[in-house]
KOLGU-936276 format. One record per residue (C-alpha): x, y, z. Coordinates in steps of 0.5 Angstrom, whole numbers, plus 500, padded with zeros to 3 digits. Each point is the difference from the previous one (the first is absolute). Example, Ala and Ser with C-alpha at 12.3 -4.5 7.8 and 13.67 -1.06 7.14 Angstrom:
<recs>
525491516
502507498
</recs>
This chain:
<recs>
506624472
502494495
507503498
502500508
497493499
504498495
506504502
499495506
499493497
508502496
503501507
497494501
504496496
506504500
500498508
499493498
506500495
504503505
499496506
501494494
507504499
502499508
498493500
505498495
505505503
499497507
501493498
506502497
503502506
500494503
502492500
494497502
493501499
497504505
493499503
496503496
497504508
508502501
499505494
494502502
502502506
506503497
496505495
494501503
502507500
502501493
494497498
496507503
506505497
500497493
492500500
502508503
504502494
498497496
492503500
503506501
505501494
494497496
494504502
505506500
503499493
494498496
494504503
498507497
500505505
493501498
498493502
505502506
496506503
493496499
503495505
502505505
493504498
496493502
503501507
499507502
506503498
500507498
505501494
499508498
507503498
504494503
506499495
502493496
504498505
497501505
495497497
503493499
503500507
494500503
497495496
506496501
498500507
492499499
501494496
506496504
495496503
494499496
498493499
507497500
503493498
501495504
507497497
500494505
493498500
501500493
507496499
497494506
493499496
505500493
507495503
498494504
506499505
502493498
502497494
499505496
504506504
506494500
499499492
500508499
508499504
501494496
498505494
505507502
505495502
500497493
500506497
506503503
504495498
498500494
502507500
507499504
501495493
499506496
504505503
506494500
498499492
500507499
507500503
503494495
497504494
503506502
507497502
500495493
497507496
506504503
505494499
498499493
500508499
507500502
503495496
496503493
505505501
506497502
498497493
499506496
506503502
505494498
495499493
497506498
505501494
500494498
492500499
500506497
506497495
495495498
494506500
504504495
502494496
492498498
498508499
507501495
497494497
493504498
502507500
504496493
494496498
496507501
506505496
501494495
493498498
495506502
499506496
500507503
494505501
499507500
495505503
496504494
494503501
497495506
501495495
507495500
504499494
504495498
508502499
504494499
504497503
504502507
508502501
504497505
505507500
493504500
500498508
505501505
497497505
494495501
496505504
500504493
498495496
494499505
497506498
498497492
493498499
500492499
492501496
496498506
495503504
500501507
495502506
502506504
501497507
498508502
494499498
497493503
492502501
500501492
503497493
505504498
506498495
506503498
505497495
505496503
507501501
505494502
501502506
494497503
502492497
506502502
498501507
496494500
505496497
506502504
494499507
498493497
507496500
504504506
494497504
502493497
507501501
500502507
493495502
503494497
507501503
498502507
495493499
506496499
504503504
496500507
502495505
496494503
501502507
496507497
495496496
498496506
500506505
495503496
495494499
499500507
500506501
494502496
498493498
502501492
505500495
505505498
499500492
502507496
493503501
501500508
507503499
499506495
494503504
505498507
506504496
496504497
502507501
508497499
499498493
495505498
507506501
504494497
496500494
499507499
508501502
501495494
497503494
502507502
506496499
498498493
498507498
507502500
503494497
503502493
497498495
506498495
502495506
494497500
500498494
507496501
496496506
494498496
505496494
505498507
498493502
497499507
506498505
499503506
506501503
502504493
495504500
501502508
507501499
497505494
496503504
504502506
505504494
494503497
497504507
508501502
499504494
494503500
502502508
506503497
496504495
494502506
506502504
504505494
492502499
499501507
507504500
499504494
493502503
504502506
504504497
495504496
496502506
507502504
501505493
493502500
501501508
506504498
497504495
494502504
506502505
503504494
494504498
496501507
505499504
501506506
496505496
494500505
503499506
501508505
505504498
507502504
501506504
500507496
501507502
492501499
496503506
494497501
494503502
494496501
493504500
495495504
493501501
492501498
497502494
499509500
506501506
505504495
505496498
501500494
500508502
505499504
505496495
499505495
501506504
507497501
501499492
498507499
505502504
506496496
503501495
498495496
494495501
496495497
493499503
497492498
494499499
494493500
495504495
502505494
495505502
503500507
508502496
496506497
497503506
507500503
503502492
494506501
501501507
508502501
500503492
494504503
506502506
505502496
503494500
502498494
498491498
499495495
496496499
500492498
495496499
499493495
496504495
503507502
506505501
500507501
507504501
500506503
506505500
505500505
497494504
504496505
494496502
495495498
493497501
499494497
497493500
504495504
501495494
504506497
505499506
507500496
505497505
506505496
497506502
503504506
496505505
500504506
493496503
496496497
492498503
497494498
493500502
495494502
506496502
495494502
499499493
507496500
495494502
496500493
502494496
500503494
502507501
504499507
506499496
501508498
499503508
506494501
505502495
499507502
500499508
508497499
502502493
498508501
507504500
500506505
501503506
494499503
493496498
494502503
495493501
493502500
495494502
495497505
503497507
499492497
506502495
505502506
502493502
501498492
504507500
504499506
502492497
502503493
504506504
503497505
507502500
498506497
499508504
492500501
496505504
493499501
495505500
493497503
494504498
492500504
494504498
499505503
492500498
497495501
496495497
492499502
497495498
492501499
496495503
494500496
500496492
502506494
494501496
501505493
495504502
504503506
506503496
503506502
504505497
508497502
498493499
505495496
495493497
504495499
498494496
504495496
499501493
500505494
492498499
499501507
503506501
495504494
494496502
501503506
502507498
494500496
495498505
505506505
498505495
493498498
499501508
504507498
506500503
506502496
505494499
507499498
502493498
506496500
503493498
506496498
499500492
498508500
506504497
504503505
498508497
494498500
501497508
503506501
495505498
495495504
504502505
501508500
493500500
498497507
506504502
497506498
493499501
497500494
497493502
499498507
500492498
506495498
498494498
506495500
503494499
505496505
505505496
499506504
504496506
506501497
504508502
494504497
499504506
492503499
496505505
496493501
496501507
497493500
502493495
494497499
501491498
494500496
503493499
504496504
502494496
504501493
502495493
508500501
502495493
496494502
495500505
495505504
503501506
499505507
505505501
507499504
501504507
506504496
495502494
494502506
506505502
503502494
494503497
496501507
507505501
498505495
494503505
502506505
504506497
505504505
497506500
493499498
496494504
501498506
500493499
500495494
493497500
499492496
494498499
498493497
494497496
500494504
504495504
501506504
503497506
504495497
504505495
500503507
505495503
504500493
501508501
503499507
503494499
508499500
504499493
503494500
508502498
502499493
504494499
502498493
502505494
499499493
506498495
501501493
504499494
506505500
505503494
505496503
496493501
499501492
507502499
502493503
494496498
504502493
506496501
495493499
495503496
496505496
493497499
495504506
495494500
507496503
501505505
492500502
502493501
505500504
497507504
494495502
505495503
503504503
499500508
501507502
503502507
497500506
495506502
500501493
494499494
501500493
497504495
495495496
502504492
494497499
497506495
507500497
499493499
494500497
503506495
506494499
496495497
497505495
507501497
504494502
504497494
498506495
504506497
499504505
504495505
505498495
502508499
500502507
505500506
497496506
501506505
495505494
496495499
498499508
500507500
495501495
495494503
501504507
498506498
495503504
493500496
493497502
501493496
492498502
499504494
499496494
501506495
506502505
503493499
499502492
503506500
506497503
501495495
500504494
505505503
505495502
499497492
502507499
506501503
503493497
498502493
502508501
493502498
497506505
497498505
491500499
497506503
495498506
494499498
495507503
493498501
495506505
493498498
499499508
504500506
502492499
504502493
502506503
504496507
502495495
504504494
503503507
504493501
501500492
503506500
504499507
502493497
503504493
504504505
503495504
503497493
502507499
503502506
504492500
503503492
502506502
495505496
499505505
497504495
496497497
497498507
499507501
495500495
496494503
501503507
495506498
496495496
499496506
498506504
495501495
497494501
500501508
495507500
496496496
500494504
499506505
494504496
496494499
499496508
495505501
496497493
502493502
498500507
493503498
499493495
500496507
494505503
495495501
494501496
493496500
500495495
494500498
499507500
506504500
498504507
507501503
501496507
501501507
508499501
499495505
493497497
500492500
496499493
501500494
494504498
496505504
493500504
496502495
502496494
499493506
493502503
498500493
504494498
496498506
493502498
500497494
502493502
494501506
496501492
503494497
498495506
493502501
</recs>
């Protein structure tokens, strides 16, 4: 085998020169020459294991197994199944021994035992010494370059100014000749033009008049591979004047001023001459921060005084006299700078106190009762919490969703209990009402009630809505608030609460959830099912493939108005359809006779990314299946990842620890003290560090509203707490035509007009949900007007618009019906093509016709 061959023939020389290794090393050790059979017989054994590992290490390393197991196939040795180690073990062993080196009689046929064994000593004995002189002159070098290191700075210390005195003499000198002789430039069109003549007053300091073009070209450094230029300013010759003449000074200086004991020293030690060449490089770092130290010193020079310099003439001592007055001066005017500064960020850090100050931290003690409702999704708590509130005198009920505060308005009106309703876009007053369901962001901390129920409390963690659960957790005025939530928000409630009265209520499921092992297909719906997916489109896709397979089905998403929802509702609820088709929205207090949630996808956008639900959106929405009384288990179904959203359904929340902060009527109230303009109070809402197991709220919408009117009439003309409040109001500001909208009202409210009508547009279901937000923003301006009547008016119109949303899903579901697009046929729910069987085997057909 000629690879083994030549894998031999290197070891060989590898030996070789490591028995040559050992020569030298055993010569070294010794102060006489030895015989040349002493070592002999001293190594004789590490002539063998040399060779051994060696041949080993080789042969192991640089052989393939292939050639590996064709050597132990040459001697009989069968390999099947053998794993790569144990391969290369025994090929280790088979090998060790084969054709090995003789290092002895190699090393008596190469080295002859007389003269030349003791010129070999003679030769390692030179070199040793030769080394033992460089090891000594190493150490001279050291000691000279330390001494001399030492001594540099020593002189920096004693003659830095005066050197730097000098410096600013010879750069007042041309910063005169430049102003008085040379014309200024200005940038127009990429092109310069010249102006006339430069004035001194123009340039406090020298670092300004740097930044004046001198007419030249200058190649960019960034871009070093190819020519690129830029015109010059007069930083760039100033620096390399500046870098020139300091390297002089402190050379020719340093020259001068060294001792003959040093210059001698370092002759010998490194057998030439000190001259300034070797002095800079050896001192190089040093005089490298000295330069830059100088010229940032000459960028602060003023340049006035330079001027009186460069017409002084040159006395050293005058002009170091000079200069320690000037940087007492300047040192004077850093530190009253430095102290102005200072003060500045007290009174800011004093004013952000004044407007933020204690506002978010908890409340102190109050006569409230608290009772806490804790548990899963479907256990009856927000049950139990308005039981109680019917039963008060007055009550308030707080809800995260506008259509949850009407089911409850229509559920205790139904009662015989007479309640109002407030909403952003709505209020609805009913005679003789001592309670209300409301929107949580409509909490009013003045009113007074028996009860209050705020409703999912973990909501107080949102970072943009958090906020309205917090100021209504601490803020509500009653005799007892009812706190409806997940178990993860009790911890968080508990620290809020904590020289409060608080009872907790723990809830569990009394029907359990049942995961199905096998992946949903749509095929297999059945009556009592809950599809829910995660975006509008998705769910009339779905709900049209649902109904072309003949089910009947009801839909529901986020933008749907609420009627329209409620009558989605009511529908499954009766019977009328046996489908719901739904996004995450069905996860929140809408109790349905859902007998299985079926996860047609598991993954959502939420904002900026495709991501995989969380553990509390798997059991906040897969909570919805069972209904007491009616299923005797609540079934949950996925599409796909079964196992693993499995896993996030039975797995343990992580208690919430952070609760969301947002501007108050008193932080603006404050704020007003130092300013009326919003886009400072942004400034100062971004810097400001927010306490501890707390998150601000971003107002990035209302930001990007701001920026539309900032410095206009509609800022000018508004107090800061109404215009916040019309940035604030609650209305989809995605929405280009919303956006619009709410421009042209808040110019008609500066300018007295009438505010437009909403635009109403129902050619399909697209227009019908937009006109909805229209008239729902026109509202929201009404309702913060005070014309109640008139929003009256736009509340039958928007009810309108909502049974015609409502009439028209059926016709916009069946547009997603998937038809052949060749033919028109109509397709299977669940067939992968985009045309049929017929139109493809005769595409097919006519392709074979072609070909042949």
């Amino acid at each position: 085998m000629q690879k083994l061959q030549d894998v031999r023939e290197e070891a060989i020389n590898e030996t070789k020169q490591k028995i040559d290794e050992d020569i030298m090393r055993y010569m070294q050790e010794r102060k006489s020459c030895p015989t040349f059979d002493d070592y002999v017989t001293d190594r004789r054994s590490f002539f063998h294991q040399v060779w051994i590992n060696t041949w080993l290490n080789r042969v192991t390393n640089d052989l393939m197994l292939s050639h590996k197991k064709a050597f132990l196939r040459s001697r009989g040795i069968e390999l099947n199944g053998m794993e790569k180690k144990w391969v290369n073990q025994l090929f280790r062993n088979e090998i060790r021994e084969i054709d090995p080196f003789d290092g002895e009689a190699w090393l008596k046929e190469t080295v002859k035992a007389g003269q030349e064994w003791r010129d070999r000593f003679d030769a390692v004995k030179d070199q040793q010494k030769e080394d033992h002189a460089r090891i000594k002159r190493s150490t001279l070098q050291k000691e000279i370059r330390r001494d001399i290191l030492q001594w540099v700075e020593d002189q920096v210390r004693k003659k830095e100014l005066a050197w730097y005195a000098e410096l600013r003499y010879l750069m007042a000198q041309k910063v005169a000749g430049d102003i008085g002789n040379k014309k200024k430039f200005i940038l127009e069109e990429d092109q310069l033009r010249e102006e006339g003549a430069f004035h001194s007053s123009h340039y406090p300091l020298l670092e300004d008049f740097m930044g004046e073009f001198t007419g030249s070209l200058n190649k960019k450094s960034e871009h070093w591979d190819r020519d690129a230029w830029e015109y010059e300013t007069y930083l760039a010759p100033y620096e390399r004047f500046s870098s020139y003449h300091a390297d002089q000074l402190i050379m020719n200086s340093m020259l001068e001023a060294l001792s003959e004991d040093h210059l001698e020293r370092y002759l010998e030690a490194f057998g030439q001459p000190l001259n300034m060449e070797r002095l800079s490089r050896m001192n190089h770092p040093l005089f490298l921060s000295i330069m830059n130290t100088w010229f940032n010193w000459l960028g602060e020079e003023k340049v006035e005084r330079l001027l009186e310099i460069a017409e002084e003439p040159w006395d050293p001592e005058v002009q170091l006299i000079s200069l320690t007055a000037d940087m007492e001066e300047r040192e004077e005017r850093e530190r009253e700078e430095r102290e102005e500064q200072e003060r500045k960020q007290r009174e800011e850090e004093a004013m952000m106190e004044s407007i933020f100050g204690r506002e978010y931290s908890a409340p102190g003690k109050s006569n409230i009762r608290y009772i806490l409702h804790l548990g899963e999704t479907n256990t009856g708590k927000t049950h139990t919490a308005l039981e109680s509130m019917k039963k008060a005198r007055s009550g308030m009920y707080l809800a995260p969703l506008r259509l949850l505060a009407l089911e409850v308005y229509d559920k205790l009106n139904r009662e015989g209990i007479p309640c109002n309703l407030k909403t952003g876009e709505e209020e609805k007053v009913t005679v003789g009402a001592l309670h209300s369901a409301s929107t949580v962001e409509m909490f009013h901390e003045k009113d007074h009630y028996d009860v209050v129920v705020i409703d999912e409390a973990q909501m107080i963690s949102d970072q943009d809505r958090g906020y309205a659960w917090y100021r209504a957790i601490t803020k509500s005025r009653a005799k007892e608030v009812h706190i409806i939530g997940s178990t993860n928000v009790e911890e968080l409630l508990f620290r809020l609460l904590s020289e409060e009265d608080v009872t907790v209520h723990h809830y569990k499921r009394e029907i359990p959830l049942q995961v199905e092992a096998k992946e949903f297909k749509l095929r297999s719906a059945k009556k009592g099912d809950a599809i829910v997916c995660f975006s509008r489109k998705k769910v009339l896709e779905t709900a049209s493939r649902l109904q072309s397979g003949g089910h009947k089905v009801s839909m529901i998403y986020g933008s749907m108005p609420p009627e329209t929802r409620k009558k989605q509702m009511m529908q499954f609820i009766e019977g009328k359809t046996k489908l719901i088709v739904s996004t995450d929205a069905i996860g929140m207090g809408l109790n349905l006779p859902i007998r299985r949630i079926i996860f047609l996808e598991t993954e959502k956008f939420d904002g900026t990314r495709r991501r995989r639900l969380s553990s509390q959106e798997v059991k906040q929405i897969a909570g919805r299946a069972g209904r007491k009384g009616l299923y005797e288990v609540g079934k949950v179904s996925f599409s796909r990842h079964v196992k693993a959203m499995e896993k996030l359904l039975h797995q343990e929340d992580r208690p919430l620890n952070r609760f969301a902060v947002a501007p108050t009527s008193s932080v603006f109230e404050r704020f007003q003290r130092y300013s009326n303009h919003l886009g400072t109070f942004f400034e100062l809402w971004d810097r400001f560090q927010s306490p501890e197991g707390t998150e601000k709220a971003s107002l990035i919408e209302e930001k990007e509203l701001y920026e539309r009117i900032e410095g206009s009439d509609i800022e000018a003309r508004l107090s800061l707490d109404d215009l916040y409040g019309f940035l604030h109001l609650p209305f989809s500001k995605k929405e280009d035509r919303l956006i619009t909208q709410w421009l042209q009202c808040m110019h008609a409210i500066i300018d007295g007009e009438e505010l437009p009508e909403p635009v109403i547009r129902t050619r399909n279901l697209e227009q019908q949900e937009l006109s909805y937000k229209s008239v729902g923003l026109h509202l929201l301006f009404l309702y913060r007007l005070g014309r109640q009547t008139e929003a009256a008016y736009w509340e039958r119109v928007r009810e309108e618009i909502a049974d015609g949303v409502h009439d028209s899903l059926s016709d916009e579901v069946q547009s997603y019906s998937r038809t052949c697009r060749s033919c028109g046929k109509k397709l299977p729910p669940e067939f992968g093509f985009s045309i049929c069987d017929r139109c493809h085997g005769n595409r097919s057909k006519r392709k074979r016709r072609r070909l042949s």
